[in-house]
mmCIF file as gemmi writes it, N, C-alpha and C atoms, coordinates in Angstrom:
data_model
loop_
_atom_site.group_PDB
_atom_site.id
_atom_site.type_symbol
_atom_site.label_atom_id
_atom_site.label_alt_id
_atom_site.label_comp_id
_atom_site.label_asym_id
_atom_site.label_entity_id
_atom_site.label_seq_id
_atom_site.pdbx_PDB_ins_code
_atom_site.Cartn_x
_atom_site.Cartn_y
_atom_site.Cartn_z
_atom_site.occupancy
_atom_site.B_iso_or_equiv
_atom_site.pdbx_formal_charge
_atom_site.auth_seq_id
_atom_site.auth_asym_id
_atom_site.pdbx_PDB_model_num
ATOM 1 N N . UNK Axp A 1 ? 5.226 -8.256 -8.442 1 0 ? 1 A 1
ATOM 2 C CA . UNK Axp A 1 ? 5.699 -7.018 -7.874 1 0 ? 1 A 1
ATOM 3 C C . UNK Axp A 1 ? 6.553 -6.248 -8.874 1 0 ? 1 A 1
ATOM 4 N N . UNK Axp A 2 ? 7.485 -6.988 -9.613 1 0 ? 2 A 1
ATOM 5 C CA . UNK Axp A 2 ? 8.03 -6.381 -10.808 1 0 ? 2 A 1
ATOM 6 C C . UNK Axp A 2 ? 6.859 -5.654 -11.699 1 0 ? 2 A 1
ATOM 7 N N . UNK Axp A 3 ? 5.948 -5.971 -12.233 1 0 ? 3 A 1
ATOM 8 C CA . UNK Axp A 3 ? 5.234 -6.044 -13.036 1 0 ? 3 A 1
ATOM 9 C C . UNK Axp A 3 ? 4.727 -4.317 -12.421 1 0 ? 3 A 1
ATOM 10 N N . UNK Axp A 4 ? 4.215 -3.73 -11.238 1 0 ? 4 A 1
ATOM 11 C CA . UNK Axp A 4 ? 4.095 -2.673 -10.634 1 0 ? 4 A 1
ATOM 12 C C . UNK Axp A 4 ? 5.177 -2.098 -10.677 1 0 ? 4 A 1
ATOM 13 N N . UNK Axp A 5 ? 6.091 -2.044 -10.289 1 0 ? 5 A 1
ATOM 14 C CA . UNK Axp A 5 ? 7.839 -1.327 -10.853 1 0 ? 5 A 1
ATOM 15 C C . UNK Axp A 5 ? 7.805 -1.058 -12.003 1 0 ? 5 A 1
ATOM 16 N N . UNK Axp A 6 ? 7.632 -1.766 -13.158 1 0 ? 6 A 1
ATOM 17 C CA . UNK Axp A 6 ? 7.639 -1.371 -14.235 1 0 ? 6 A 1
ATOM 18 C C . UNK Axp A 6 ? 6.503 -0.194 -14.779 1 0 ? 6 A 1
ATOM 19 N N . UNK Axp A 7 ? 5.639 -0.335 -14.065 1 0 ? 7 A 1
ATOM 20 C CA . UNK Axp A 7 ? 4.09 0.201 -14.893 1 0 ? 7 A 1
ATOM 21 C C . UNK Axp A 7 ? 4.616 1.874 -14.135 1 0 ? 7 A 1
ATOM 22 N N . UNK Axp A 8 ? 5.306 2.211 -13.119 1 0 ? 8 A 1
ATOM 23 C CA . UNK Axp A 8 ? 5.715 3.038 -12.368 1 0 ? 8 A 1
ATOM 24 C C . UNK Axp A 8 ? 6.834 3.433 -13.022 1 0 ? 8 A 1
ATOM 25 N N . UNK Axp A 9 ? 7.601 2.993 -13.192 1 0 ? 9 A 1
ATOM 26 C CA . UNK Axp A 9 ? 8.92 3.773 -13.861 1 0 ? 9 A 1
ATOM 27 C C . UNK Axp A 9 ? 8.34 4.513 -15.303 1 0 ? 9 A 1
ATOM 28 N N . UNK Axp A 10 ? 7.254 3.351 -15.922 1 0 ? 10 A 1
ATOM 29 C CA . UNK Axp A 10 ? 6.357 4.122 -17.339 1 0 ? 10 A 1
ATOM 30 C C . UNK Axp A 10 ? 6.038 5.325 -17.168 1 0 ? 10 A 1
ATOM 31 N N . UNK Axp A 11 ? 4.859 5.118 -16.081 1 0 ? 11 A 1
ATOM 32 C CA . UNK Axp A 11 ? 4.323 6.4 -15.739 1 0 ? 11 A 1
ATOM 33 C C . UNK Axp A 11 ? 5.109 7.096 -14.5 1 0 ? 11 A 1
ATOM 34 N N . UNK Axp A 12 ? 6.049 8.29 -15.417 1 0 ? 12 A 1
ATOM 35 C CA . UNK Axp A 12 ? 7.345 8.952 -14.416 1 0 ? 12 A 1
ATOM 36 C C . UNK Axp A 12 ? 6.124 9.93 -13.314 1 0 ? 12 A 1
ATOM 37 N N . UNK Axp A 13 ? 4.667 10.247 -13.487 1 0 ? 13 A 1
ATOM 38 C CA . UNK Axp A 13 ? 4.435 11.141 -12.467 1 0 ? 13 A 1
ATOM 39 C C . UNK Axp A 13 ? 3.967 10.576 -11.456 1 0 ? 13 A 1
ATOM 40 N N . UNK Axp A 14 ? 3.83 8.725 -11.498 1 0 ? 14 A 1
ATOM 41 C CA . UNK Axp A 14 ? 3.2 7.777 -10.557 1 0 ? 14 A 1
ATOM 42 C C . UNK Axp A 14 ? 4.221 7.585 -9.726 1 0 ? 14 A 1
ATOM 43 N N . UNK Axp A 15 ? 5.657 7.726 -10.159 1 0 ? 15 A 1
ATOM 44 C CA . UNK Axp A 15 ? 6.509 7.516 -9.264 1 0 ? 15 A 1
ATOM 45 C C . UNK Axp A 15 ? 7.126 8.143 -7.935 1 0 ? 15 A 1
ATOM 46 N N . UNK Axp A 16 ? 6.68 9.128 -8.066 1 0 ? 16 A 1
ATOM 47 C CA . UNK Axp A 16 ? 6.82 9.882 -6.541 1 0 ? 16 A 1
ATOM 48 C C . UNK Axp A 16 ? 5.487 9.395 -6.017 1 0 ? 16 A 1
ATOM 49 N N . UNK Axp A 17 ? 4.272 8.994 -6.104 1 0 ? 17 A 1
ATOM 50 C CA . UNK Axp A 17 ? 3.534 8.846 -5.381 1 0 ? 17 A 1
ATOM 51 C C . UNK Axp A 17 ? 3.532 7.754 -4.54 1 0 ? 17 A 1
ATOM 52 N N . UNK Axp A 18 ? 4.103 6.759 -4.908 1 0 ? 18 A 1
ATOM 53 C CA . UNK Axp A 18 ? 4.397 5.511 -4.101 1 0 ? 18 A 1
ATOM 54 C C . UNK Axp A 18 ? 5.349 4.915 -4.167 1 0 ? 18 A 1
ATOM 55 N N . UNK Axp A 19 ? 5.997 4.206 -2.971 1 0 ? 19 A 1
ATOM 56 C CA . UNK Axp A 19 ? 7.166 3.814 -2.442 1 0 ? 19 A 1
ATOM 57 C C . UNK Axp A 19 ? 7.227 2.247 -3.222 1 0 ? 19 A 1
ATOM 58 N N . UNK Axp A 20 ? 8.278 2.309 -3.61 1 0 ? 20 A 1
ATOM 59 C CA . UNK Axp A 20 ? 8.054 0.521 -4.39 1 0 ? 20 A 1
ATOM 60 C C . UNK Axp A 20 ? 7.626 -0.756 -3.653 1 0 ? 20 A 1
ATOM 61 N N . UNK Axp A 21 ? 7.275 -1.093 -3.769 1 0 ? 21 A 1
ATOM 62 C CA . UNK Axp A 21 ? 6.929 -2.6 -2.032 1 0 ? 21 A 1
ATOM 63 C C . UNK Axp A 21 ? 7.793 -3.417 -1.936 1 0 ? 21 A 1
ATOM 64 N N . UNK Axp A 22 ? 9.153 -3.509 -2.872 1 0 ? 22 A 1
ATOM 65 C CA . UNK Axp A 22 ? 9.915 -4.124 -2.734 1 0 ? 22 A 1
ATOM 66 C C . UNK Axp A 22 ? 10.722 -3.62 -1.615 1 0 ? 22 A 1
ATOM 67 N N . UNK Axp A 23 ? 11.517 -2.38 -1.804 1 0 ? 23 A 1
ATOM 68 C CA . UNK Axp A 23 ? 12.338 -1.6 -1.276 1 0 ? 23 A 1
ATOM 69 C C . UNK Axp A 23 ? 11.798 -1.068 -0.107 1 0 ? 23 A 1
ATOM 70 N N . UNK Axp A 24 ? 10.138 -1.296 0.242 1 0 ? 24 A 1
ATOM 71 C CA . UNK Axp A 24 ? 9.616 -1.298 1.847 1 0 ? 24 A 1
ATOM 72 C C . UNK Axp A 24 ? 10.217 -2.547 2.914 1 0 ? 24 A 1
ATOM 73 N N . UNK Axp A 25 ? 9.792 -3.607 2.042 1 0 ? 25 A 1
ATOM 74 C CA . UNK Axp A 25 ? 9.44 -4.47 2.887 1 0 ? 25 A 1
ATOM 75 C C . UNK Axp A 25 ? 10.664 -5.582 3.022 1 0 ? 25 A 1
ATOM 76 N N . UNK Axp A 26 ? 11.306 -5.897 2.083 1 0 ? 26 A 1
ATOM 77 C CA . UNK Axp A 26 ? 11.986 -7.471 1.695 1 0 ? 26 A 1
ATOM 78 C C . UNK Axp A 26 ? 11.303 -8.236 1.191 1 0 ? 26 A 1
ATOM 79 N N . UNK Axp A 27 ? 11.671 -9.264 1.985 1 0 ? 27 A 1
ATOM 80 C CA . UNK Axp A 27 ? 10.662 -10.595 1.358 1 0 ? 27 A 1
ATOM 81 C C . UNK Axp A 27 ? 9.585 -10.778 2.496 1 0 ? 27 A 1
ATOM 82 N N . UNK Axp A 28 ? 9.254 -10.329 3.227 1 0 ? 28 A 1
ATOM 83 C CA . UNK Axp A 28 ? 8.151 -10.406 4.298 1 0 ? 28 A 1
ATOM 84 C C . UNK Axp A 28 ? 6.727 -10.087 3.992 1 0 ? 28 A 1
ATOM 85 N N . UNK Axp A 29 ? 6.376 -10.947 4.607 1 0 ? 29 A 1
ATOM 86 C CA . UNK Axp A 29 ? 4.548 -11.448 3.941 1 0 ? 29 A 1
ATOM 87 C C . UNK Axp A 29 ? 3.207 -10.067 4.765 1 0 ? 29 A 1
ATOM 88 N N . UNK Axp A 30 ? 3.76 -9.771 5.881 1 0 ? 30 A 1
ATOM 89 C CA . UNK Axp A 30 ? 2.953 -8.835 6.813 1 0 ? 30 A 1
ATOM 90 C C . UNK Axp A 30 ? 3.809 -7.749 7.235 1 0 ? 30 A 1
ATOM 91 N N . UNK Axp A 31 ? 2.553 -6.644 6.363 1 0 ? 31 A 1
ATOM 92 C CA . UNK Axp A 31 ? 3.72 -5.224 7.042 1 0 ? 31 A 1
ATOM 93 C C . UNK Axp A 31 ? 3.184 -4.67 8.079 1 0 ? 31 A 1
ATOM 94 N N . UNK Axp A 32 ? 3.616 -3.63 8.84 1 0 ? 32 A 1
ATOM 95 C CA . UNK Axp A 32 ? 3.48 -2.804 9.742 1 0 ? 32 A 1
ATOM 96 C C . UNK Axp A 32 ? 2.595 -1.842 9.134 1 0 ? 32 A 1
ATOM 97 N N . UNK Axp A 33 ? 2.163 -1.27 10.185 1 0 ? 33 A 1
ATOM 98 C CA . UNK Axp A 33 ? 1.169 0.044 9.672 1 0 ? 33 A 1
ATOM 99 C C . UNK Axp A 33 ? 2.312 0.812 9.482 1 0 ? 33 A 1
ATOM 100 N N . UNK Axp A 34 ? 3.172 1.065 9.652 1 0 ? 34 A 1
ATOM 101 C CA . UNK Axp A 34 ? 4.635 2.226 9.795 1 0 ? 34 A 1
ATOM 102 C C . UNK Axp A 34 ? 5.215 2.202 8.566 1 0 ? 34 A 1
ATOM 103 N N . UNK Axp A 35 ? 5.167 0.819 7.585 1 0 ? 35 A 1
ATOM 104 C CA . UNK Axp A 35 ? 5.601 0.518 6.554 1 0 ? 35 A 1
ATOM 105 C C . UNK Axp A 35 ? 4.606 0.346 5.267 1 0 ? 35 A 1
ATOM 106 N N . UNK Axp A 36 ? 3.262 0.792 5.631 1 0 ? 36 A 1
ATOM 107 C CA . UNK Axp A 36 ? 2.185 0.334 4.51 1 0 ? 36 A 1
ATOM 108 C C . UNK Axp A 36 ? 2.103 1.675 4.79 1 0 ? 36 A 1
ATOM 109 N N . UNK Axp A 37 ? 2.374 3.274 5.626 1 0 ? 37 A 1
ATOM 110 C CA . UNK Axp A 37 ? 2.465 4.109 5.295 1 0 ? 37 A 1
ATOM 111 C C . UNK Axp A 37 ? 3.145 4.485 4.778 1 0 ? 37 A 1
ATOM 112 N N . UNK Axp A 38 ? 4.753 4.282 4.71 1 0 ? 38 A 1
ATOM 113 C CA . UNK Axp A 38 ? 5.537 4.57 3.702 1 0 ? 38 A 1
ATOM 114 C C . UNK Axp A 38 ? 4.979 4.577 2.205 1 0 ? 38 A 1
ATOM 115 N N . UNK Axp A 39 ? 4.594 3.632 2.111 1 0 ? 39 A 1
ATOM 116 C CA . UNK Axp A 39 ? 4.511 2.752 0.916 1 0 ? 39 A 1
ATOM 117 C C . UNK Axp A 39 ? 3.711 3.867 0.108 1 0 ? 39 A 1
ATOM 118 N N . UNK Axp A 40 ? 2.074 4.23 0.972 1 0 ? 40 A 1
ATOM 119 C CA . UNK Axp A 40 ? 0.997 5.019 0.17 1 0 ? 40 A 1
ATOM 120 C C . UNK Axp A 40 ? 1.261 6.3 0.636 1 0 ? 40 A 1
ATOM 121 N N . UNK Axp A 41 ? 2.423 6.447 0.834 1 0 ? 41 A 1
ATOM 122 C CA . UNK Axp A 41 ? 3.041 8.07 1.158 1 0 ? 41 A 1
ATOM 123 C C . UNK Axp A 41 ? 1.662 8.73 2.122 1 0 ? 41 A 1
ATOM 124 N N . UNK Axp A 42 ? 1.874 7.826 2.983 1 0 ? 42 A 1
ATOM 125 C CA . UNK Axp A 42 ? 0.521 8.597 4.427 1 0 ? 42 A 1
ATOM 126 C C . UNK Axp A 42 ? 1.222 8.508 5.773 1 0 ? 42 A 1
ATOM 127 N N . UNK Axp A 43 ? 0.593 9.227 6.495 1 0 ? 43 A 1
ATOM 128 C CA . UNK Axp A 43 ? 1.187 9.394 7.861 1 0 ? 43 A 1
ATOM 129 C C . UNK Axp A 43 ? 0.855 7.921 8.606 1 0 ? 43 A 1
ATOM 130 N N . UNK Axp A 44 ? 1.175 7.297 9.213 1 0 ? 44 A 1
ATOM 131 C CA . UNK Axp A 44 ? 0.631 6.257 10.627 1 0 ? 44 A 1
ATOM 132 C C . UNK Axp A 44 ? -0.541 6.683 10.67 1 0 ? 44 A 1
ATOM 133 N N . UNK Axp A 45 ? -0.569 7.555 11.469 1 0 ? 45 A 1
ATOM 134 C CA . UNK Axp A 45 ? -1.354 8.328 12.232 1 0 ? 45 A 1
ATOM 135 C C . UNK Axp A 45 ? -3.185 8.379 11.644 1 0 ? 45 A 1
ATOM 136 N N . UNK Axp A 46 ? -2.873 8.766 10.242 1 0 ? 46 A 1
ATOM 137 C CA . UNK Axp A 46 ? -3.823 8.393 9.158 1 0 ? 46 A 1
ATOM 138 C C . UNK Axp A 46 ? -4.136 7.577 9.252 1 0 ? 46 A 1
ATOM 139 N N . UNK Axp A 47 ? -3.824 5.747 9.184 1 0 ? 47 A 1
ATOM 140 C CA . UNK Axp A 47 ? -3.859 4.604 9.154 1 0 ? 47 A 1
ATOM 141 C C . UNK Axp A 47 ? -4.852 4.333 10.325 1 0 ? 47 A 1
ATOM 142 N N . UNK Axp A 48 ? -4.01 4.803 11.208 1 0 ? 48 A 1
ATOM 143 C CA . UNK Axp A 48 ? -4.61 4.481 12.924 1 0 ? 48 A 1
ATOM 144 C C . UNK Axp A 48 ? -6.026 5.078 12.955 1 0 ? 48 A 1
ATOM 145 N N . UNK Axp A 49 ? -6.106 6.361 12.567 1 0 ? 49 A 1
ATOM 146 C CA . UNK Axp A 49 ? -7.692 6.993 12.853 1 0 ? 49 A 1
ATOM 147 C C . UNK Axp A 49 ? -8.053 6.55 12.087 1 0 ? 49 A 1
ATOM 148 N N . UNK Axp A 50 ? -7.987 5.737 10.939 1 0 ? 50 A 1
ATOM 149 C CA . UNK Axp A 50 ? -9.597 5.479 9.837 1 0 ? 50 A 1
ATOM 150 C C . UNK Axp A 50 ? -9.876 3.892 10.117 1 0 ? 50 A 1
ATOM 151 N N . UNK Axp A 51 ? -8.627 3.312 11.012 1 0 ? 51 A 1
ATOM 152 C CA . UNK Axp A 51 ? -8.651 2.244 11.435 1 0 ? 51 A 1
ATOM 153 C C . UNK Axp A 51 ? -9.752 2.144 13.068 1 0 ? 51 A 1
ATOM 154 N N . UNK Axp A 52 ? -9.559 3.074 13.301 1 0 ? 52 A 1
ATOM 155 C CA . UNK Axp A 52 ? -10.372 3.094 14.786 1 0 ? 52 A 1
ATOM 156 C C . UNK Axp A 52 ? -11.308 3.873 14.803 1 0 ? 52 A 1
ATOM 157 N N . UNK Axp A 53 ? -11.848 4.678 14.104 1 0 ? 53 A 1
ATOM 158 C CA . UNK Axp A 53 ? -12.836 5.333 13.552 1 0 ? 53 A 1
ATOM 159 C C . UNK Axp A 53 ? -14.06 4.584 12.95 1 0 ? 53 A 1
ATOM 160 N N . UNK Axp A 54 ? -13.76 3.434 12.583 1 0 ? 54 A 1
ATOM 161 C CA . UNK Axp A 54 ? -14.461 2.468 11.876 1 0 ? 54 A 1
ATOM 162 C C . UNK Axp A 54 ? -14.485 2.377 10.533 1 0 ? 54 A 1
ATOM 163 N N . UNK Axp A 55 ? -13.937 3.756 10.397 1 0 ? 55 A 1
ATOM 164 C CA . UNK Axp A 55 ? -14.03 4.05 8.628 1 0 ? 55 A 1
ATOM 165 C C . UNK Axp A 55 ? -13.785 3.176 7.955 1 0 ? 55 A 1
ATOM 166 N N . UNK Axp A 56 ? -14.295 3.199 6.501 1 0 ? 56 A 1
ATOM 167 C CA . UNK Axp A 56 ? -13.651 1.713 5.187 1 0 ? 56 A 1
ATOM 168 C C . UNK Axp A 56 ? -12.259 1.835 5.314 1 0 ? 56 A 1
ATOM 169 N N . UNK Axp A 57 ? -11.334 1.426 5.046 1 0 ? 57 A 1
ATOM 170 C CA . UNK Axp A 57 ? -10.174 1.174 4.732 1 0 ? 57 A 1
ATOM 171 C C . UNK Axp A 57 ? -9.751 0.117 3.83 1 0 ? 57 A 1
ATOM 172 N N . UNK Axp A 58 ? -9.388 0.582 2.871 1 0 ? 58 A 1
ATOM 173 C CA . UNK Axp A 58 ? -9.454 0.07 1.287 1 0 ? 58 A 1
ATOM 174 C C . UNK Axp A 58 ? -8.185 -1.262 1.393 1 0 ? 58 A 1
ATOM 175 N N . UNK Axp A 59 ? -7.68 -1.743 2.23 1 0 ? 59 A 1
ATOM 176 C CA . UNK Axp A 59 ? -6.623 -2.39 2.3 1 0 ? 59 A 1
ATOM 177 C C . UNK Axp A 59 ? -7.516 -3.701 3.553 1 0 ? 59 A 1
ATOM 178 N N . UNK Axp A 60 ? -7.44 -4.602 3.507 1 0 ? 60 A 1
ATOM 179 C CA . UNK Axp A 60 ? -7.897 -5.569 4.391 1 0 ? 60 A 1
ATOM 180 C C . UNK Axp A 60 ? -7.026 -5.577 5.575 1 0 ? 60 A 1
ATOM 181 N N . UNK Axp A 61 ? -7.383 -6.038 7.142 1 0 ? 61 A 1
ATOM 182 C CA . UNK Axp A 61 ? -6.35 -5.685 8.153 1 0 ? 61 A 1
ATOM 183 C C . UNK Axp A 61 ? -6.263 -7.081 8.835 1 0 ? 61 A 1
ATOM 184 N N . UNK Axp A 62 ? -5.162 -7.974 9.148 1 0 ? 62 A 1
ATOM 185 C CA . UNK Axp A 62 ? -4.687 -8.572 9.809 1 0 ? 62 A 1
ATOM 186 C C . UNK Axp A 62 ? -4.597 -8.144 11.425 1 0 ? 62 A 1
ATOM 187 N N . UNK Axp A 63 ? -4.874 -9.024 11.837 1 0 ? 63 A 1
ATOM 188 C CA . UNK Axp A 63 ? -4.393 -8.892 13.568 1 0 ? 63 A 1
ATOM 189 C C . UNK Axp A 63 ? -4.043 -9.872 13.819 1 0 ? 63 A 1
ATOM 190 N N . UNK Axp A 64 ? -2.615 -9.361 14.659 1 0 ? 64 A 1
ATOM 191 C CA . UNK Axp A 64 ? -1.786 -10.54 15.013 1 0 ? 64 A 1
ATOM 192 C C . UNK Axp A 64 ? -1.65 -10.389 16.721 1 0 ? 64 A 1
ATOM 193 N N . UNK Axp A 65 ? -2.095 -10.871 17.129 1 0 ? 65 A 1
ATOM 194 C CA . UNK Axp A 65 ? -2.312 -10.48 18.986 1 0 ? 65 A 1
ATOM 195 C C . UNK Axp A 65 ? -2.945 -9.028 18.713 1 0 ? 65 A 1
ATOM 196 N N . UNK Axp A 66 ? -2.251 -8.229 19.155 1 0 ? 66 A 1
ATOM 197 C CA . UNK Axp A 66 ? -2.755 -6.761 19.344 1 0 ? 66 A 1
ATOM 198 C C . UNK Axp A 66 ? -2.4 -5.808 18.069 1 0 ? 66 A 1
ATOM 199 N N . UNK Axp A 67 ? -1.231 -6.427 17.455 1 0 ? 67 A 1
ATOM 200 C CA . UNK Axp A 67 ? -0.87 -5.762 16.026 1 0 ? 67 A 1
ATOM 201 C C . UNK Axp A 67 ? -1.796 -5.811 15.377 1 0 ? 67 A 1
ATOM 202 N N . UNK Axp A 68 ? -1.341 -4.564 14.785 1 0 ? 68 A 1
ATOM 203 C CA . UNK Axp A 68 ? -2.39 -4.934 13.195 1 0 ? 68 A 1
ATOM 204 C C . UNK Axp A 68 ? -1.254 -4.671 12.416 1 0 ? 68 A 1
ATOM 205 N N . UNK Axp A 69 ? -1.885 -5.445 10.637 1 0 ? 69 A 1
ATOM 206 C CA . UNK Axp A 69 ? -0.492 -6.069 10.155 1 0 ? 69 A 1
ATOM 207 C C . UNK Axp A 69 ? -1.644 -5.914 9.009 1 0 ? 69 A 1
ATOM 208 N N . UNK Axp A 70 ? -0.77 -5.712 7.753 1 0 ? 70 A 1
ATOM 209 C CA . UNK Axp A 70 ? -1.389 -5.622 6.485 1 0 ? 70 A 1
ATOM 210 C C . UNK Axp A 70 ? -0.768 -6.68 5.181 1 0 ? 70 A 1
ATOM 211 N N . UNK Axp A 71 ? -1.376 -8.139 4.66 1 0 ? 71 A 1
ATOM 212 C CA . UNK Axp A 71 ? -0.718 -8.493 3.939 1 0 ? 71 A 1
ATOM 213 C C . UNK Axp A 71 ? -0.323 -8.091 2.568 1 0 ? 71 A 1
ATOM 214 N N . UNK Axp A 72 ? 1.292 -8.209 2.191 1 0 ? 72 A 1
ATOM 215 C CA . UNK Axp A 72 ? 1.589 -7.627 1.245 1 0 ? 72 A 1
ATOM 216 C C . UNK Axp A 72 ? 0.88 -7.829 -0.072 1 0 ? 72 A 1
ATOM 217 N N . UNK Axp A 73 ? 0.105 -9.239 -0.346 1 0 ? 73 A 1
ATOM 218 C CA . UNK Axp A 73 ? -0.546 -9.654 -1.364 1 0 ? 73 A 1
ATOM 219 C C . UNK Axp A 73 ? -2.443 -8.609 -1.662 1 0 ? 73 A 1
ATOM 220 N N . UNK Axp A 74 ? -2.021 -8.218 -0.305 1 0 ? 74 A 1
ATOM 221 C CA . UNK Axp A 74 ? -3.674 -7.141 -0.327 1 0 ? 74 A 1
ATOM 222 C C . UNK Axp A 74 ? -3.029 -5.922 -0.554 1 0 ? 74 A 1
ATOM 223 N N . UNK Axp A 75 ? -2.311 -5.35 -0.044 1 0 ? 75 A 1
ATOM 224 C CA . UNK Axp A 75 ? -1.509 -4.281 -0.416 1 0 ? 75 A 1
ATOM 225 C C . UNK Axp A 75 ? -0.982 -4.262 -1.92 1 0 ? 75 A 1
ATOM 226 N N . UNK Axp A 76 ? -0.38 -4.936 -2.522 1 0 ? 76 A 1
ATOM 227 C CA . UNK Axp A 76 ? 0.038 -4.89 -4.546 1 0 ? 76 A 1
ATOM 228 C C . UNK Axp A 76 ? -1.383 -5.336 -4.99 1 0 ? 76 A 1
ATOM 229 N N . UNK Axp A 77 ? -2.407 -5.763 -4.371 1 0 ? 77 A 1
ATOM 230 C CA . UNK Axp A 77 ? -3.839 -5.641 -5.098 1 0 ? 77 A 1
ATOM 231 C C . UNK Axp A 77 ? -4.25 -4.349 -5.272 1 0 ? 77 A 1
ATOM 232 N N . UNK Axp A 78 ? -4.077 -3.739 -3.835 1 0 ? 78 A 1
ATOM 233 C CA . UNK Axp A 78 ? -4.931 -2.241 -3.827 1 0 ? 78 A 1
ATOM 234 C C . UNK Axp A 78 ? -3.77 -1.783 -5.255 1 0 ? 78 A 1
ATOM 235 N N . UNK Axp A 79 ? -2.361 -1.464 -4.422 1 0 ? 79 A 1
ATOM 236 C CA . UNK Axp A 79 ? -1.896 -0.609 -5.588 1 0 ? 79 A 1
ATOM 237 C C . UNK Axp A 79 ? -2.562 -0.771 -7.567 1 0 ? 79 A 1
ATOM 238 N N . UNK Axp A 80 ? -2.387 -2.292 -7.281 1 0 ? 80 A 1
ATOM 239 C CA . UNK Axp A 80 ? -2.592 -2.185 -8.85 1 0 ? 80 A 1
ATOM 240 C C . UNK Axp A 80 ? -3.871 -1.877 -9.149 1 0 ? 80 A 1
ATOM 241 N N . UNK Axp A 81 ? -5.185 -1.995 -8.482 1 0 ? 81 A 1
ATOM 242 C CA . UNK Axp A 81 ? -6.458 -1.656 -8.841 1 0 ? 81 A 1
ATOM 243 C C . UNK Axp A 81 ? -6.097 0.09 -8.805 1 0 ? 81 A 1
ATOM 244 N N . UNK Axp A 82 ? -5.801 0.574 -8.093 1 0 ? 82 A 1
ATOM 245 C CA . UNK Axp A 82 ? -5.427 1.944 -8.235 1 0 ? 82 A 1
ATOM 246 C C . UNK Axp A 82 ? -4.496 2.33 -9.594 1 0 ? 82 A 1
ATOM 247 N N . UNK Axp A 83 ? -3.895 1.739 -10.032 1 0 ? 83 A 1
ATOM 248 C CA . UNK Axp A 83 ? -2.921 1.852 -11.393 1 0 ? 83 A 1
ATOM 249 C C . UNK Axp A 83 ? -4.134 1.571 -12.124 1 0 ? 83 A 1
ATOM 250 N N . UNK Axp A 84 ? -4.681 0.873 -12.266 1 0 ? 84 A 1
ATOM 251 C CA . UNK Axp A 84 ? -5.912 0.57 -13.281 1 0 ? 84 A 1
ATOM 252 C C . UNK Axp A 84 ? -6.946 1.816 -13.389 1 0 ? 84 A 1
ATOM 253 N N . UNK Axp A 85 ? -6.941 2.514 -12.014 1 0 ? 85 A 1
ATOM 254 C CA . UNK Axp A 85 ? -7.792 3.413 -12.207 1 0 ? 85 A 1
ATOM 255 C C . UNK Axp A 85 ? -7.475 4.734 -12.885 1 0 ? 85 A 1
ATOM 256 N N . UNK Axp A 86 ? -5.723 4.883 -12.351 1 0 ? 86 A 1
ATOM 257 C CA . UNK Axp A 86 ? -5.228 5.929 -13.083 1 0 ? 86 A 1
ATOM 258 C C . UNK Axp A 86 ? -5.179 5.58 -14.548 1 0 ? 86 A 1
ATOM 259 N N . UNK Axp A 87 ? -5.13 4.403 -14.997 1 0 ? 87 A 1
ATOM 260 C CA . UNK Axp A 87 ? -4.923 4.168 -16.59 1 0 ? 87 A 1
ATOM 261 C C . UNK Axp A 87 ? -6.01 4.643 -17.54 1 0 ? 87 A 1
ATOM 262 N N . UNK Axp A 88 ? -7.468 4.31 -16.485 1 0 ? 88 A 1
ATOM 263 C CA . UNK Axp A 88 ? -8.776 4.67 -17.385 1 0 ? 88 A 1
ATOM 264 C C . UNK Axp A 88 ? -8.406 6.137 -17.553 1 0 ? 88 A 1
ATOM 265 N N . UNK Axp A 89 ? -7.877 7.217 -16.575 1 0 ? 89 A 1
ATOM 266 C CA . UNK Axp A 89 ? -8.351 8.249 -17.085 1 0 ? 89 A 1
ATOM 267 C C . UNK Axp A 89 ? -7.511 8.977 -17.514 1 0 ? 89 A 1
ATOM 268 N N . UNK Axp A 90 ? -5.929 8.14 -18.232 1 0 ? 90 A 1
ATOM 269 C CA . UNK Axp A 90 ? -5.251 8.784 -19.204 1 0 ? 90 A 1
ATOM 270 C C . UNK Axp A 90 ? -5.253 8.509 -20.521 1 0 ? 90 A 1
C-alpha cells in the first residue's frame, strides 16, 4: 500500500484523483461501497447502479449477508493496474 502512496505523491496530477486506501479504511480487510467510493472519487450511487444493472464492474464484489463489501487486496490491485495504465501513456 506504501508502494501506491509513493507512485502518487510522484505523479502530483494522480493525486487528486484518488483517495489513499490507507487514510480510507485502517487496517480493515472489507470496505463498504461508501468507502470504495471515496477512494475512486465516485458517487455510491454509481457503485450501486453498475452493480445492479449487471454491468462489469472492474473491482470483484463480496457479499456478506445482504452487504456488499469490496476486498481491500482487489481494490490496491485495480488501483495499481490502473497506475500501470497511466504509466504506458506517459
Amino acid at each position: 500500500m506504501r508502494v501506491l502512496q509513493k507512485l502518487l505523491c510522484a505523479l502530483g496530477e494522480l493525486e487528486d484523483m484518488y483517495m489513499p486506501i490507507e487514510s480510507a479504511i485502517g487496517n480493515r480487510r472489507l470496505l463498504k461501497v461508501e468507502e470504495l467510493a471515496s477512494i475512486l472519487t465516485l458517487k455510491p450511487k454509481t457503485i450501486y447502479n453498475r452493480l445492479s444493472k449487471g454491468q462489469h464492474f472492474p473491482i470483484p464484489v463480496k457479499r456478506v449477508g445482504r452487504s456488499i463489501r469490496f476486498d481491500t487486496k482487489d481494490v490496491q490491485a485495480f488501483l495499481d493496474n490502473e497506475q500501470g495504465k497511466r504509466d504506458d501513456l506517459i
